[in-house]
C-alpha positions as a Markdown table, in Angstrom:
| # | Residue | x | y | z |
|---|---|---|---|---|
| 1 | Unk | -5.7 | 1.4 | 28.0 |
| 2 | Unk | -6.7 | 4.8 | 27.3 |
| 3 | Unk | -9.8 | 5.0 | 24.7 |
| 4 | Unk | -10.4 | 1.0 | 24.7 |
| 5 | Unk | -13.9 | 0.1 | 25.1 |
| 6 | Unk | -14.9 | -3.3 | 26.5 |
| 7 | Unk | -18.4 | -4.6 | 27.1 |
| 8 | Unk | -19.5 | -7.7 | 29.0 |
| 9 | Unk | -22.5 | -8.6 | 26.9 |
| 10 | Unk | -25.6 | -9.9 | 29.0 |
| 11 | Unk | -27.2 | -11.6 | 29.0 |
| 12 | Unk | -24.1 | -13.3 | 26.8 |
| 13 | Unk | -24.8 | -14.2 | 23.3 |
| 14 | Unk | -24.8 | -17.8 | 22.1 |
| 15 | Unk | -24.1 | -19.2 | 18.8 |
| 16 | Unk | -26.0 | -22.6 | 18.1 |
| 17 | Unk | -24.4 | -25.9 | 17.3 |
| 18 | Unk | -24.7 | -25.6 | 13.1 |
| 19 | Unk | -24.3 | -21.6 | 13.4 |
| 20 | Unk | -21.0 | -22.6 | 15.7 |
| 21 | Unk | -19.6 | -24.4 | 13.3 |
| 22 | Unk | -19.8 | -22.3 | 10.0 |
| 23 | Unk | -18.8 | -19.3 | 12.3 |
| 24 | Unk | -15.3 | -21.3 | 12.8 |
| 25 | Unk | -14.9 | -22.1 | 9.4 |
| 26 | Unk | -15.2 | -18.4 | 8.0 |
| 27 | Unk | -13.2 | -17.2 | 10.3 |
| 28 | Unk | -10.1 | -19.9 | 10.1 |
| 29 | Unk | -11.1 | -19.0 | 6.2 |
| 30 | Unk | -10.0 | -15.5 | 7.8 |
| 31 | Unk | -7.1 | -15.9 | 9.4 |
| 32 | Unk | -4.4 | -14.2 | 9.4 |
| 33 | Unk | -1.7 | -16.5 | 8.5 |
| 34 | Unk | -3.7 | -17.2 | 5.0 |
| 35 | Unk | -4.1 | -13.1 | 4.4 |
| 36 | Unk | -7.1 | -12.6 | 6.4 |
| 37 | Unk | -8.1 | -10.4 | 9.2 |
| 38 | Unk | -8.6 | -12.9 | 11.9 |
| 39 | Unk | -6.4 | -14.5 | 14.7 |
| 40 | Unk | -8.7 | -16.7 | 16.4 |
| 41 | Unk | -7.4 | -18.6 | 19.2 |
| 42 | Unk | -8.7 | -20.6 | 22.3 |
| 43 | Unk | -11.2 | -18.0 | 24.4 |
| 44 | Unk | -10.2 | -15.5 | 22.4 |
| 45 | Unk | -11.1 | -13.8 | 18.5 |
| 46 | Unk | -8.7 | -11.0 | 17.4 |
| 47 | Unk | -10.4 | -8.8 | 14.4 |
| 48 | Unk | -7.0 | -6.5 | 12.9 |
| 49 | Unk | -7.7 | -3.6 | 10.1 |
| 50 | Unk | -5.4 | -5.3 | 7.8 |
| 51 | Unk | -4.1 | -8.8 | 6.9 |
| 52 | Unk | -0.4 | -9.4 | 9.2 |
| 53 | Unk | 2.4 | -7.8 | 6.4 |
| 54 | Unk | 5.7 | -8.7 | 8.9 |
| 55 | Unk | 9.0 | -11.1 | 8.7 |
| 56 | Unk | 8.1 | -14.6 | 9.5 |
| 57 | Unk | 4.3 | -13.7 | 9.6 |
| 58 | Unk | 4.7 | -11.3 | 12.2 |
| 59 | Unk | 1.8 | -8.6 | 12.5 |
| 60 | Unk | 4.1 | -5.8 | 11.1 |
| 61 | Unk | 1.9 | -2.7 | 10.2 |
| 62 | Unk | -1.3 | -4.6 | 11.0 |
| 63 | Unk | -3.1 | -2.8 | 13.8 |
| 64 | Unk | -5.7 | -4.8 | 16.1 |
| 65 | Unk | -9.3 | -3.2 | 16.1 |
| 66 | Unk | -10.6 | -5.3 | 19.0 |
| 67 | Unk | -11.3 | -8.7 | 20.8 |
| 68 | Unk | -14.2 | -10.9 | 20.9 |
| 69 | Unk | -14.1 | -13.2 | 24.3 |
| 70 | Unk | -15.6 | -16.5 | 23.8 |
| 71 | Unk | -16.2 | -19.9 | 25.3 |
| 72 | Unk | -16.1 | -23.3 | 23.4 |
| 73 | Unk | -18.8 | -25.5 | 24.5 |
| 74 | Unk | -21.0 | -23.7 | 26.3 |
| 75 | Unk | -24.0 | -23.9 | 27.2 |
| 76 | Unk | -23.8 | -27.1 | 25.8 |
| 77 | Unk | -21.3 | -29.3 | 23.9 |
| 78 | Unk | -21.1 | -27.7 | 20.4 |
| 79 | Unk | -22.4 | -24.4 | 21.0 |
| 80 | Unk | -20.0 | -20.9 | 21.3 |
| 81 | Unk | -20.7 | -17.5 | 24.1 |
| 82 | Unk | -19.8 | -14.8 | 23.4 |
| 83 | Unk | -19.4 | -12.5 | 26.8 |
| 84 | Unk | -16.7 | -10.0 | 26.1 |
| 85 | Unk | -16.1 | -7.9 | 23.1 |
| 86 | Unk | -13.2 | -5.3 | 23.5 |
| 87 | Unk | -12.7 | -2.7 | 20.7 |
| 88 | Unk | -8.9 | -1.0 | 21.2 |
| 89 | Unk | -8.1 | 2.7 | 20.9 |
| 90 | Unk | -7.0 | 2.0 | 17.4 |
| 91 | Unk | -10.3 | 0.4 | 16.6 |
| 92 | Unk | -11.8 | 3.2 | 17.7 |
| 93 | Unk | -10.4 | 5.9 | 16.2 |
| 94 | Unk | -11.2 | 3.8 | 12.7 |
| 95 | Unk | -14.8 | 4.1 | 13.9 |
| 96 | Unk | -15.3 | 0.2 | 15.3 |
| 97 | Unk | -17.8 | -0.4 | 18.4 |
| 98 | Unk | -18.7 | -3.5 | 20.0 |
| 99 | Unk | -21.4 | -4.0 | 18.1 |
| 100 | Unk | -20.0 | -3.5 | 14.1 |
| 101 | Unk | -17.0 | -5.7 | 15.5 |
| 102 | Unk | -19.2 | -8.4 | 16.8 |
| 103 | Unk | -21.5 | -7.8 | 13.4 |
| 104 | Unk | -18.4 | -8.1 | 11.5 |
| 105 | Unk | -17.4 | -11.6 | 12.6 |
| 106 | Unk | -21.0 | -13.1 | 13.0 |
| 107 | Unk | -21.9 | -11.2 | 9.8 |
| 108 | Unk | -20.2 | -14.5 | 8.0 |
| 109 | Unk | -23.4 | -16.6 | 9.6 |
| 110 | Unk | -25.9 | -14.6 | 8.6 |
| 111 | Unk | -26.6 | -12.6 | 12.1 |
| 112 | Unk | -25.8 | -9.5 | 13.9 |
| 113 | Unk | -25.3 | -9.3 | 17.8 |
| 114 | Unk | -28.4 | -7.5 | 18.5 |
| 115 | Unk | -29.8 | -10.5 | 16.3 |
| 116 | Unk | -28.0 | -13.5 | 18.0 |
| 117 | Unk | -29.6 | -15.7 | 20.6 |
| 118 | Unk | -29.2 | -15.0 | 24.1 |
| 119 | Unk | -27.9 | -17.0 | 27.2 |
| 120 | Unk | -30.9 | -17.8 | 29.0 |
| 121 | Unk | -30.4 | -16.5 | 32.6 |
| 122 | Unk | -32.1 | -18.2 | 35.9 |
| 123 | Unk | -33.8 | -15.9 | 38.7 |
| 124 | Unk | -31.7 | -15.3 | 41.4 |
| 125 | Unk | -32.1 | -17.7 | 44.6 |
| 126 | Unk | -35.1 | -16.3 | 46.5 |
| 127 | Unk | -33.3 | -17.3 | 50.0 |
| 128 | Unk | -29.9 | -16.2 | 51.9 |
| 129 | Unk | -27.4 | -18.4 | 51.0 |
| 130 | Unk | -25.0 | -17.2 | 53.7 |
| 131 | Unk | -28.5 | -17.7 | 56.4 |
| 132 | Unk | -28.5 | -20.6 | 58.1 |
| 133 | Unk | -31.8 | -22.3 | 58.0 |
């Protein structure tokens, strides 16, 4: 979409087990179905400007600002990545990046992205794999 911004974060960001679990809290806390600004679902955290105001709590005049893309579980049982943030046009134009969006949500646990422990990433294979030895 025209004016979106997404970012794969690497190395990915990782929320411990204890930092996890507040973070899920706060943001079911958040949701939008209590009058919050967060739709958070399985792989996926939705930040909108303003708490969902439509029939049957539709999102009505509610505009999304961007997505947070996230895996349960990894790197290890309890813990949550963070490897995708996209901001949308709208969010944008309001003045949201990746990083205030992804500040925004772990805000609530005390860190910042730039803050937030990273994935720790292996060197690459020093042989061919596709070389037959």
């Amino acid at each position: 979409m025209s004016g979106e911004i997404t970012q794969v974060i690497r190395p990915a960001a990782v929320l411990r087990e204890q930092e996890a679990a507040r973070l899920q809290s706060a943001l079911e806390d958040l949701d939008v179905s209590r009058g919050g600004v967060w739709n958070v679902g399985p792989g996926l955290w939705q930040r909108y400007d303003r708490p969902w105001d439509g029939p049957g709590g539709m999102s009505g005049t509610a505009r999304l600002v961007g997505t947070i893309g996230v895996i349960y579980g990894a790197p290890s049982r309890y813990e949550i990545t963070i490897y995708r943030v996209t901001v949308t046009a709208a969010g944008a134009e309001e003045g949201w990046t990746v990083d205030t969006l992804c500040d925004d949500a772990l805000g609530f646990v005390g860190l910042t992205l730039r803050e937030c422990p990273r994935a720790e990433i292996g060197a690459p294979p020093t042989a061919d794999p596709f070389r037959q030895q």
